[in-house]
RODO-563613 format. One record per residue: residue number from 1; residue in three letters; x, y, z of N, C-alpha, C in turn. Coordinates in nm, 2 decimals, always signed. Example, Ala and Ser with C-alpha at 12.3 -4.5 7.8 and 13.67 -1.06 7.14 Angstrom:
REM RODO-563613
resi | resn | n_east | n_north | n_up | ca_east | ca_north | ca_up | c_east | c_north | c_up
1 | ala | +1.32 | -0.57 | +0.78 | +1.23 | -0.45 | +0.78 | +1.32 | -0.33 | +0.78
2 | ser | +1.28 | -0.22 | +0.71 | +1.37 | -0.11 | +0.71 | +1.29 | +0.00 | +0.79
***
This chain:
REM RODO-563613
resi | resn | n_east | n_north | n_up | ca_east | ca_north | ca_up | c_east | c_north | c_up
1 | unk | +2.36 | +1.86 | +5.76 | +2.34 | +1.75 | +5.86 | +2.30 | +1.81 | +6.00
2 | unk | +2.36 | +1.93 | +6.03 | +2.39 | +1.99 | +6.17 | +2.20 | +2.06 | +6.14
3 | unk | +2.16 | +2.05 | +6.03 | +2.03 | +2.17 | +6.05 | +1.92 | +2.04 | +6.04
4 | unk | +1.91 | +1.91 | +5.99 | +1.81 | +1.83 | +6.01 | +1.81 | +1.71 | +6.13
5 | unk | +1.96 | +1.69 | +6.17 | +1.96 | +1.61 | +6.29 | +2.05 | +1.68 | +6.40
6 | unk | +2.09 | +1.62 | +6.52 | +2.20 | +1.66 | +6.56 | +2.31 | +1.55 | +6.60
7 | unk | +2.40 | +1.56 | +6.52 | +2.48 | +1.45 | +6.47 | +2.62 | +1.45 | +6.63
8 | unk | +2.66 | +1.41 | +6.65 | +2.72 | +1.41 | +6.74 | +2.90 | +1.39 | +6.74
9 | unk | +3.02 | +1.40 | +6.74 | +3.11 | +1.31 | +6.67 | +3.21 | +1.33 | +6.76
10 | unk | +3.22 | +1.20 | +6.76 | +3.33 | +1.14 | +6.84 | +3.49 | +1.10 | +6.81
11 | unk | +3.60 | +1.16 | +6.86 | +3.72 | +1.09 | +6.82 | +3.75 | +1.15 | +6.63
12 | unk | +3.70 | +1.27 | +6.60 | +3.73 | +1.30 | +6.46 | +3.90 | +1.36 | +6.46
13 | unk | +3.95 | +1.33 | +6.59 | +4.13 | +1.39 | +6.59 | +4.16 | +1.26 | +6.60
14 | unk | +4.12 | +1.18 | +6.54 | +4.14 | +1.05 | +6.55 | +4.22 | +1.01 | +6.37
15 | unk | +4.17 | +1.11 | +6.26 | +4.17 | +1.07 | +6.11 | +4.27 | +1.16 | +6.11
16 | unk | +4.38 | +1.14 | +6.04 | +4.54 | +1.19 | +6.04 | +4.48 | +1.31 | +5.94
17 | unk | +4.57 | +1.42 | +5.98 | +4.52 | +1.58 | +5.94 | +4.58 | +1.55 | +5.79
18 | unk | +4.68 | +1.47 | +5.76 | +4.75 | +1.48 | +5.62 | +4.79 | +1.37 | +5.56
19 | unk | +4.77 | +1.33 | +5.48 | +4.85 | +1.21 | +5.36 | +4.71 | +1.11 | +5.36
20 | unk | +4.74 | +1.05 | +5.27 | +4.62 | +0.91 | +5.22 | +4.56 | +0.83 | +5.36
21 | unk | +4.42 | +0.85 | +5.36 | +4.34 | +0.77 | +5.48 | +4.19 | +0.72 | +5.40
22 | unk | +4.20 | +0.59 | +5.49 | +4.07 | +0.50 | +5.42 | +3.98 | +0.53 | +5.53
23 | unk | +3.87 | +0.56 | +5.55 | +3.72 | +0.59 | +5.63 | +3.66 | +0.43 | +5.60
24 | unk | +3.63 | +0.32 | +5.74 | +3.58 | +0.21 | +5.68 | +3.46 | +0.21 | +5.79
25 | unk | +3.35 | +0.25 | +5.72 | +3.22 | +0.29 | +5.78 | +3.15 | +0.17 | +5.79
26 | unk | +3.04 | +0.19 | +5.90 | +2.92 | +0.11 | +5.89 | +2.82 | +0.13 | +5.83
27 | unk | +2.73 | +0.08 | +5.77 | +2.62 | +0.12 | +5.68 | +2.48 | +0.05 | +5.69
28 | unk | +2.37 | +0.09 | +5.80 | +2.25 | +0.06 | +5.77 | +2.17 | +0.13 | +5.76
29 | unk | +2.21 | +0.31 | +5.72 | +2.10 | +0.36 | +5.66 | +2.15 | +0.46 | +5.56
30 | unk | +2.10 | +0.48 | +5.45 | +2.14 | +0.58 | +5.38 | +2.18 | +0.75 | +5.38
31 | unk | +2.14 | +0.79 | +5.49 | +2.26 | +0.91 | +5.55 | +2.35 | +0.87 | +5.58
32 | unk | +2.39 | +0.75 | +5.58 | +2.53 | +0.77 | +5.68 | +2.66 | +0.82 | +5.60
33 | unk | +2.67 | +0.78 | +5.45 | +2.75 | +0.85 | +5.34 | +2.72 | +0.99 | +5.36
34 | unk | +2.64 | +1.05 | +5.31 | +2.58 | +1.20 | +5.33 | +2.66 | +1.29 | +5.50
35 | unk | +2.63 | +1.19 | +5.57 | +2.68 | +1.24 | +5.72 | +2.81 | +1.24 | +5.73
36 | unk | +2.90 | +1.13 | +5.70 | +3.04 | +1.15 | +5.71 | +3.13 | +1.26 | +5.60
37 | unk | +3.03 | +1.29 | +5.50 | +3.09 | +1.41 | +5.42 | +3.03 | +1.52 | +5.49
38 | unk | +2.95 | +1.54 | +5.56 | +2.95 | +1.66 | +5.59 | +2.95 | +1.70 | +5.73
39 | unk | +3.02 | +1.55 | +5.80 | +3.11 | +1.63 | +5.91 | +3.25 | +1.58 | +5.94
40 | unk | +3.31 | +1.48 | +5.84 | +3.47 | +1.46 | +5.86 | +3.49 | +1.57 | +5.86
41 | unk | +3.64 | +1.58 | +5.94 | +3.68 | +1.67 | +5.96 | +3.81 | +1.66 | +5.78
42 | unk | +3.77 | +1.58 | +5.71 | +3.85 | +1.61 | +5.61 | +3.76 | +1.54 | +5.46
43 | unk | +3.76 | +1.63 | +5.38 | +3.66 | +1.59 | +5.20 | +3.69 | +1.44 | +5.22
44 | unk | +3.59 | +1.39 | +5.19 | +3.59 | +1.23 | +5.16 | +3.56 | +1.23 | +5.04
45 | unk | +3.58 | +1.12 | +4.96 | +3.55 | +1.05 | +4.83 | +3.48 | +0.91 | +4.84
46 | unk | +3.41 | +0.89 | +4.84 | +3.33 | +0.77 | +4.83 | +3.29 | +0.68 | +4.69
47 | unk | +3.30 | +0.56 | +4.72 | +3.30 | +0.48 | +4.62 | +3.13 | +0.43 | +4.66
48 | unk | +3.04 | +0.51 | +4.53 | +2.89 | +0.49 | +4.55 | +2.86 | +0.42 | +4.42
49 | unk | +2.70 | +0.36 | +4.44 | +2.67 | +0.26 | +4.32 | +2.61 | +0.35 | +4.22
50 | unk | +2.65 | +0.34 | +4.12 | +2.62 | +0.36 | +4.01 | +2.46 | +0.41 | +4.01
51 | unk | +2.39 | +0.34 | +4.06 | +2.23 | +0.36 | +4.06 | +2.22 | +0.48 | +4.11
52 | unk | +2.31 | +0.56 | +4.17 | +2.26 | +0.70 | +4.24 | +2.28 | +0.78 | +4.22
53 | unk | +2.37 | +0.75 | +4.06 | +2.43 | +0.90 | +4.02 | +2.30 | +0.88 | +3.86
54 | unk | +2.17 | +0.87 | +3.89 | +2.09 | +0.91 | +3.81 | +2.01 | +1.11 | +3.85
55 | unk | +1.95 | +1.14 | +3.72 | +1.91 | +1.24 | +3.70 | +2.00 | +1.38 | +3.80
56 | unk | +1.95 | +1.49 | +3.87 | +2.04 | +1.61 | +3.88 | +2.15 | +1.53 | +4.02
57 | unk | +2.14 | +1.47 | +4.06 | +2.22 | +1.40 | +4.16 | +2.35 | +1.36 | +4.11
58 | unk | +2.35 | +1.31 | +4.01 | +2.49 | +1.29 | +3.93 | +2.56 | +1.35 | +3.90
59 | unk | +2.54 | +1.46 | +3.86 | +2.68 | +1.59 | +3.83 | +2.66 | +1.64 | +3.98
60 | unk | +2.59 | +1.62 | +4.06 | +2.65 | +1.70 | +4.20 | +2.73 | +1.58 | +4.25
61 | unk | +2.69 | +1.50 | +4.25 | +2.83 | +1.39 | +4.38 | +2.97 | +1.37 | +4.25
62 | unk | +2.93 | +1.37 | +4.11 | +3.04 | +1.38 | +4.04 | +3.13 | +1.55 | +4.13
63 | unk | +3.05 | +1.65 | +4.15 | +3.14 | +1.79 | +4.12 | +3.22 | +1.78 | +4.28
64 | unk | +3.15 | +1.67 | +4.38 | +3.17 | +1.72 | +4.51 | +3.31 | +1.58 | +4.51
65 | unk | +3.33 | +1.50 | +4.41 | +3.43 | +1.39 | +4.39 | +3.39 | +1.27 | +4.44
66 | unk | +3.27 | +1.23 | +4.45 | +3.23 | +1.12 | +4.47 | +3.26 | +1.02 | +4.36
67 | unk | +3.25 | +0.88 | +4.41 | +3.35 | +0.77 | +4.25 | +3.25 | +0.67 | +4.24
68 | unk | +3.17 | +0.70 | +4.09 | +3.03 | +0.59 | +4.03 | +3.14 | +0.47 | +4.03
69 | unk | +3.05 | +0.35 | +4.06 | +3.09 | +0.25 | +4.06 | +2.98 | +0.13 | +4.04
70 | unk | +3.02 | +0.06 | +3.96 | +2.91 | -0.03 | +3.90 | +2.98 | -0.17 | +3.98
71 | unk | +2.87 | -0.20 | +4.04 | +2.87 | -0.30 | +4.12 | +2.86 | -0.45 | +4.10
72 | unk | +2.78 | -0.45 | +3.93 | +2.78 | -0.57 | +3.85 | +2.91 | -0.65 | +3.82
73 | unk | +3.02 | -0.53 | +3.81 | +3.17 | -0.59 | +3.73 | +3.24 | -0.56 | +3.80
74 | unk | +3.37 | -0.61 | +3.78 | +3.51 | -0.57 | +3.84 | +3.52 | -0.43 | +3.78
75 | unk | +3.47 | -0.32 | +3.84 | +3.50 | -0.15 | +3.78 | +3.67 | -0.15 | +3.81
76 | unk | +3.71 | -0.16 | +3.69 | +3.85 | -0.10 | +3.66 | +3.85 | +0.07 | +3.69
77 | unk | +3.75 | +0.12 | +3.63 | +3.79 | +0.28 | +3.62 | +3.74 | +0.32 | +3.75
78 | unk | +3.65 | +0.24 | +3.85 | +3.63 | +0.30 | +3.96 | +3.74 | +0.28 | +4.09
79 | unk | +3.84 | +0.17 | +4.07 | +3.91 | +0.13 | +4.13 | +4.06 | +0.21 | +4.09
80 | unk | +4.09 | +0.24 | +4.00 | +4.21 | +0.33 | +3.96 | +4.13 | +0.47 | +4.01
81 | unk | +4.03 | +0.51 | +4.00 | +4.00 | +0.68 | +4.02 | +4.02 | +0.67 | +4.20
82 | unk | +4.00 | +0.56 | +4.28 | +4.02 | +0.55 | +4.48 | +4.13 | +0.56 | +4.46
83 | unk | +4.21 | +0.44 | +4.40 | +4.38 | +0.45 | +4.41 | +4.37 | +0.61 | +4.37
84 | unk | +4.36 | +0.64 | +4.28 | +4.44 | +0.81 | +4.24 | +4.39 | +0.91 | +4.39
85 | unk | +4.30 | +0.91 | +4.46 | +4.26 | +0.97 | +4.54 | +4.34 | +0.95 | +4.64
86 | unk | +4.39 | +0.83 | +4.67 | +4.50 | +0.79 | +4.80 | +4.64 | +0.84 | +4.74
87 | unk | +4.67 | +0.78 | +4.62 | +4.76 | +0.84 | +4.56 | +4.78 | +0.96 | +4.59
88 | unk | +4.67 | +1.08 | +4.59 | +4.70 | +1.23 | +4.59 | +4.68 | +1.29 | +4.76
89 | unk | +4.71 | +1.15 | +4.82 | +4.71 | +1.25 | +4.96 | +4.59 | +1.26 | +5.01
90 | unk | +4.47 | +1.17 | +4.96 | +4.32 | +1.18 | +5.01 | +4.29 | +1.11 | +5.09
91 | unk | +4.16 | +1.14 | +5.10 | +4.08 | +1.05 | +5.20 | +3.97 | +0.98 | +5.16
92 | unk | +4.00 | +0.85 | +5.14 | +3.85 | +0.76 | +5.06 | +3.75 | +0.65 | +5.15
93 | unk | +3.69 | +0.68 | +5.10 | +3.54 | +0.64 | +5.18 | +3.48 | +0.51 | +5.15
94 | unk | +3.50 | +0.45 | +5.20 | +3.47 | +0.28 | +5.19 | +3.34 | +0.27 | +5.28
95 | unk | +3.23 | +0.18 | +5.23 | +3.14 | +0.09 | +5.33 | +3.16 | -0.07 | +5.29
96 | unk | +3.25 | -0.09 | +5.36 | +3.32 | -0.24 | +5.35 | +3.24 | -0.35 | +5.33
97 | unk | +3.10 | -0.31 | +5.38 | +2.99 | -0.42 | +5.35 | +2.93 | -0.47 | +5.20
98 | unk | +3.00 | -0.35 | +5.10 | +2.91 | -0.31 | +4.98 | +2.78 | -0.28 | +4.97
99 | unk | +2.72 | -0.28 | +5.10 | +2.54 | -0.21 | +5.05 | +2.52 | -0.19 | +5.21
100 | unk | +2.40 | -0.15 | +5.19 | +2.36 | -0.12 | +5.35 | +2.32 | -0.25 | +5.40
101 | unk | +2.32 | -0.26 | +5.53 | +2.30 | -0.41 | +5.59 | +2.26 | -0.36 | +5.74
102 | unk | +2.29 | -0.42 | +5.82 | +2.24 | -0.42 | +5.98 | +2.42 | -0.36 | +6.02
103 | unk | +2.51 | -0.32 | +5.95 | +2.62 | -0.22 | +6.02 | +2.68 | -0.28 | +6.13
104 | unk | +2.72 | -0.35 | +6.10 | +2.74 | -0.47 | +6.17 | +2.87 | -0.57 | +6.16
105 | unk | +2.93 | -0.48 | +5.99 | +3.06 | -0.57 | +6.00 | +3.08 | -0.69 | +6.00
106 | unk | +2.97 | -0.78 | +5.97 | +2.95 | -0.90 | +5.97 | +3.01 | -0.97 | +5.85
107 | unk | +2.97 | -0.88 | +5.73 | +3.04 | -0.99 | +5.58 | +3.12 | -0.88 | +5.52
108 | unk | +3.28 | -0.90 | +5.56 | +3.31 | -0.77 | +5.48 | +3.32 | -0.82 | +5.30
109 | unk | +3.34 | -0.75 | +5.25 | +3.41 | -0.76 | +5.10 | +3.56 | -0.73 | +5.08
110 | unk | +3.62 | -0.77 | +5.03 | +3.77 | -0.78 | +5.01 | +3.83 | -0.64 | +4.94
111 | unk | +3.72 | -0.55 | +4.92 | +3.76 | -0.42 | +4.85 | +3.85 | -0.32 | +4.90
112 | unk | +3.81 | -0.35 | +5.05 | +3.89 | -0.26 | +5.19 | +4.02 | -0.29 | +5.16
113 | unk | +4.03 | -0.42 | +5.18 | +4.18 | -0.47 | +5.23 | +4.26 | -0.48 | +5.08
114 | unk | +4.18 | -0.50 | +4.90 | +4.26 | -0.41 | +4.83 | +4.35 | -0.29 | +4.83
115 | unk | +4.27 | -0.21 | +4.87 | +4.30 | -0.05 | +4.86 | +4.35 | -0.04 | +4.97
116 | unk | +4.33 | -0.11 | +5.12 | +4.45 | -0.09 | +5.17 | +4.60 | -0.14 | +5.19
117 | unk | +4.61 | -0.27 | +5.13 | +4.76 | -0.32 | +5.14 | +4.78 | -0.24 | +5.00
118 | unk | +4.73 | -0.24 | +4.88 | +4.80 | -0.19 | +4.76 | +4.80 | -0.05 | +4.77
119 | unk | +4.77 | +0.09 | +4.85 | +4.77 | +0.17 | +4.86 | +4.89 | +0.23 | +4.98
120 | unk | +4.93 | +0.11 | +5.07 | +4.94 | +0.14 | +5.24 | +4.87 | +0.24 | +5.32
121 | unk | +4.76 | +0.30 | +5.26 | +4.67 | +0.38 | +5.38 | +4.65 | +0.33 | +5.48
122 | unk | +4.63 | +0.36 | +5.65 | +4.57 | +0.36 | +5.71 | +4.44 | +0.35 | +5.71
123 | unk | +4.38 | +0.28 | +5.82 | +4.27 | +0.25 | +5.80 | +4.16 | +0.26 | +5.91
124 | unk | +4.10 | +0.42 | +5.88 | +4.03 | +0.43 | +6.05 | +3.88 | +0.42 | +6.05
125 | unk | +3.87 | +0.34 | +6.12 | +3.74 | +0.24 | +6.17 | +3.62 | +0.38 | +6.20
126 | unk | +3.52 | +0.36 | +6.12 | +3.38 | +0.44 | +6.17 | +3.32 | +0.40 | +6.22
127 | unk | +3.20 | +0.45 | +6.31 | +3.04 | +0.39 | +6.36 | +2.94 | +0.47 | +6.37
128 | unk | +2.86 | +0.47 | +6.27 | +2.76 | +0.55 | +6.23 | +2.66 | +0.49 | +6.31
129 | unk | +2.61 | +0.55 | +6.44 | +2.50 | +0.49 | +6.52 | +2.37 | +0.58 | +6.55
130 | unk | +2.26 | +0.57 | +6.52 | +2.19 | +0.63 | +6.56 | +2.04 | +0.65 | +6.41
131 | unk | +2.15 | +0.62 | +6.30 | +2.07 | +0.69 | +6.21 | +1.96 | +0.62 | +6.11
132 | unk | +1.96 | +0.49 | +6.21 | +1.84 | +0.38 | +6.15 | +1.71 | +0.37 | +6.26
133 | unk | +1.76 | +0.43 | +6.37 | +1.68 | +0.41 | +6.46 | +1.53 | +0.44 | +6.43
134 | unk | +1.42 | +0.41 | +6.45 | +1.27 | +0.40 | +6.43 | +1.21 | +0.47 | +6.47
135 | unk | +1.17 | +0.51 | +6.62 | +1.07 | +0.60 | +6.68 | +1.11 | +0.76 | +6.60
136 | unk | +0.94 | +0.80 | +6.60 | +0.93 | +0.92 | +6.61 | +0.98 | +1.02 | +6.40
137 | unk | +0.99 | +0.90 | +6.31 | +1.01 | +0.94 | +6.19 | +0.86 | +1.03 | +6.14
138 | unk | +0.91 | +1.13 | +6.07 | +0.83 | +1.20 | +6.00 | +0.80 | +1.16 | +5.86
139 | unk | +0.92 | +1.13 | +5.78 | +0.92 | +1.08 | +5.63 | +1.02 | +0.93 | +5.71
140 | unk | +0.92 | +0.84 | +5.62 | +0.99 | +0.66 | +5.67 | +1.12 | +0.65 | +5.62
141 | unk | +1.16 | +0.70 | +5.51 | +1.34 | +0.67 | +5.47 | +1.43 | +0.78 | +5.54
142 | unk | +1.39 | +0.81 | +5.64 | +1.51 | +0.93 | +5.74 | +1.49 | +0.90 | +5.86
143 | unk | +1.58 | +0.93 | +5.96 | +1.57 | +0.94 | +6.07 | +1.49 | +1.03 | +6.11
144 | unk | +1.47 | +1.02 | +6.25 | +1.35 | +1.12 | +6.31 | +1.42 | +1.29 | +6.30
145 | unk | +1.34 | +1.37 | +6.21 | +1.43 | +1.53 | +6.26 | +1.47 | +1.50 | +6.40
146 | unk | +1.59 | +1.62 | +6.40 | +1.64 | +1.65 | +6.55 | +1.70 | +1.50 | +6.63
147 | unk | +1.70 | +1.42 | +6.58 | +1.72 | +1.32 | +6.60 | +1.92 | +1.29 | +6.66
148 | unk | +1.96 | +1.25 | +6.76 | +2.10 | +1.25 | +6.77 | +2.16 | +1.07 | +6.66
149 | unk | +2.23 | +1.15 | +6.63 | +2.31 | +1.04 | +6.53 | +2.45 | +1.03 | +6.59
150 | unk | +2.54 | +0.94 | +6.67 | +2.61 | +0.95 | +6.68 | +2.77 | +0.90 | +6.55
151 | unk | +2.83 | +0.96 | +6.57 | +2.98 | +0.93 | +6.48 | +3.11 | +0.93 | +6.52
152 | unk | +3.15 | +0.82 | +6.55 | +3.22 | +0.75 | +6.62 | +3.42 | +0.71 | +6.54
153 | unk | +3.49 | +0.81 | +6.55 | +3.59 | +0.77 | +6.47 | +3.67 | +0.68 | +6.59
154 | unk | +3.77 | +0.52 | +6.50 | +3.85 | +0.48 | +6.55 | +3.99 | +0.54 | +6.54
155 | unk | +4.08 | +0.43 | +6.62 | +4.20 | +0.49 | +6.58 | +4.26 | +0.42 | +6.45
156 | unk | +4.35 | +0.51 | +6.38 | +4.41 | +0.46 | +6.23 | +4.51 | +0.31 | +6.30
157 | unk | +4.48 | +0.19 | +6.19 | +4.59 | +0.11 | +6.19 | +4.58 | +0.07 | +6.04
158 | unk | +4.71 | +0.00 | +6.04 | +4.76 | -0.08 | +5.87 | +4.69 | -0.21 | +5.89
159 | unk | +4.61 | -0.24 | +5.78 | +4.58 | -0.35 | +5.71 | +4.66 | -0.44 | +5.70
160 | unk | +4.76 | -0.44 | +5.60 | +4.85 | -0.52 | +5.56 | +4.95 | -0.56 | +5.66
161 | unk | +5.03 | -0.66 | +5.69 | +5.11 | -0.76 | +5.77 | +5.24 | -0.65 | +5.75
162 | unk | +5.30 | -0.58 | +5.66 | +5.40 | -0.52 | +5.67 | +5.48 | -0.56 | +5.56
163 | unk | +5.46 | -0.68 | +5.53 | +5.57 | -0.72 | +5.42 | +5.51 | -0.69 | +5.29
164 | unk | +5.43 | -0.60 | +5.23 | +5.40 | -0.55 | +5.12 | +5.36 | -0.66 | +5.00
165 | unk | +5.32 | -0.78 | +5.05 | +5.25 | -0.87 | +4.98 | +5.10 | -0.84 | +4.96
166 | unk | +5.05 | -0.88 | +4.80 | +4.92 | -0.84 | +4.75 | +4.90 | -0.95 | +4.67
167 | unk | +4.91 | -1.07 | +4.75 | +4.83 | -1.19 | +4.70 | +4.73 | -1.20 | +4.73
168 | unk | +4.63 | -1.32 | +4.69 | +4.51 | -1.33 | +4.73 | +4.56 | -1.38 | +4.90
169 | unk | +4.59 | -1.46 | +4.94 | +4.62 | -1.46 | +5.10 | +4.67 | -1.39 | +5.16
170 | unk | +4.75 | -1.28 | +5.13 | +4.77 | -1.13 | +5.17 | +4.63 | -1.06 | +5.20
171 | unk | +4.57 | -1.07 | +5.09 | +4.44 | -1.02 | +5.12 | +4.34 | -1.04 | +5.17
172 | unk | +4.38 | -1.17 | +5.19 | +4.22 | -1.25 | +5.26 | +4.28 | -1.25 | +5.43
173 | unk | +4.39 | -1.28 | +5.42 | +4.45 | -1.23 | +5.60 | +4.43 | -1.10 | +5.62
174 | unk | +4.45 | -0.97 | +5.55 | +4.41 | -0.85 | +5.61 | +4.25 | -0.85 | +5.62
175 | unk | +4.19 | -0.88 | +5.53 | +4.05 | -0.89 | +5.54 | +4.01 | -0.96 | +5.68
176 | unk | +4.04 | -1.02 | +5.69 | +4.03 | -1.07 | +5.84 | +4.08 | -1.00 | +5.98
177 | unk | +4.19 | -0.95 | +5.96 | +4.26 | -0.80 | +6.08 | +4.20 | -0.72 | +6.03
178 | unk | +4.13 | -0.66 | +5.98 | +4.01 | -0.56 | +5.91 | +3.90 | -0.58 | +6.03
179 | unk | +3.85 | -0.69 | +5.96 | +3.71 | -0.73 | +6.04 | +3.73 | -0.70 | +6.16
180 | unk | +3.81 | -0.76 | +6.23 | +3.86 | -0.80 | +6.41 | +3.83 | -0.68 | +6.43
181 | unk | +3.91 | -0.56 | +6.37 | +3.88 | -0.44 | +6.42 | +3.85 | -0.35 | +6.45
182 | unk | +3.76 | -0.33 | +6.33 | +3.64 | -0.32 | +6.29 | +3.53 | -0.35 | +6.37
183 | unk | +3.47 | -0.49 | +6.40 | +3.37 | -0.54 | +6.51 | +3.45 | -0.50 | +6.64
184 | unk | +3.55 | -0.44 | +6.67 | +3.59 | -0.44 | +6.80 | +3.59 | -0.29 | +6.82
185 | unk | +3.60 | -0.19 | +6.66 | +3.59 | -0.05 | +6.73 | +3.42 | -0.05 | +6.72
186 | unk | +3.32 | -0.13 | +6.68 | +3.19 | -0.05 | +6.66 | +3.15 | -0.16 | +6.82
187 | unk | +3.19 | -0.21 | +6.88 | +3.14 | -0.22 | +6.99 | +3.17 | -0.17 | +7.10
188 | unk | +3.31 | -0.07 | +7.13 | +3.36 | -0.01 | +7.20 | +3.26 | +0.12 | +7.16
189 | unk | +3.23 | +0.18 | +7.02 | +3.16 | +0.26 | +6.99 | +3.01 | +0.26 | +7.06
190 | unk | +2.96 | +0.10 | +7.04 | +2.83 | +0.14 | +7.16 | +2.84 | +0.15 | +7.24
191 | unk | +2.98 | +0.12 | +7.32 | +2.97 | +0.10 | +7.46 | +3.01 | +0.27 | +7.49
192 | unk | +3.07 | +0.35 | +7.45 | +3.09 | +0.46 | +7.45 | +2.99 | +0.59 | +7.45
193 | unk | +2.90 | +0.51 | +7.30 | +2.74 | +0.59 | +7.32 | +2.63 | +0.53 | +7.36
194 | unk | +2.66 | +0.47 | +7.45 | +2.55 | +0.33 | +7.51 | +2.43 | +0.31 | +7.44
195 | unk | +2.46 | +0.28 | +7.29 | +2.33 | +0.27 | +7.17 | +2.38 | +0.13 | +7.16
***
């Protein structure tokens, strides 16, 4: 990352040095997965679609612990392989949006606030800024070489209300304290990197 752009990162003493943490990123360009693994300051595991673990690409994000996930169905095996990751003291890598979008935190999906009330991980807010930006691209699906990307960690809070409920309104209320703060660390994040 550090040799094609210059990535910049903000607040990475921000992601607890030890035990189970969820990374809940913004997503409108395709490095931005790529970028937070190779500059958290701790291995991520990402829950990616299925479609990208075709030809030599697939046994490398399999060997580096990335988690295929088919996006068509309720993936049972992709959802027990995150839990076992949090389970073992990891750190898993959520883009709450399910696909790339305008990063924006606008429609989350309920998958965050799964894995974090049924897990209790913390849950620290990303903002991948910089890496959709337009001017000056050489190849159209990347950012401009040398290009500054900023990466923006929030501070960790809990999802869940406290009382260890994992109903659907359990879940649909943390989905909601998710969002709030989430749209509130990626606007503090622009205002920080005035992008």
């Amino acid at each position: 990352m550090h040799g094609l752009w210059r990535p910049r990162v903000l607040g990475a003493r921000r992601v607890p040095a030890s035990g189970p943490v969820i990374l809940a990123v913004n997503h409108s360009h395709i490095i931005d997965g790529p970028m937070l693994m190779g500059i958290a300051p701790r291995p991520v595991h990402f829950l990616i679609k299925r479609e990208a673990f075709t030809g030599p690409l697939g046994p490398f994000l399999r060997g580096i612990g990335q988690i295929e996930v088919d996006r068509s169905t309720a993936d049972r095996a992709a959802v027990l392989r995150a839990l076992a990751v949090l389970e073992g003291g990891g750190v898993l890598g959520i883009f709450p949006e399910g696909t790339r979008g305008q990063g924006d935190f606008a429609s989350l999906r309920s998958g965050l606030a799964y894995f974090a009330v049924r897990s209790g991980a913390p849950v620290v807010p990303v903002a991948v800024l910089g890496s959709n930006d337009r001017p000056g691209r050489l190849v159209k699906a990347l950012p401009a070489l040398r290009s500054r990307v900023d990466v923006v960690f929030g501070d960790p809070f809990e999802a869940g209300d406290g009382s260890g409920r994992r109903t659907r309104k359990a879940l649909d209320e943390a989905t909601v304290r998710i969002q709030r703060r989430l749209t509130e660390h990626l606007k503090e994040a622009r205002r920080q990197t005035e992008r």
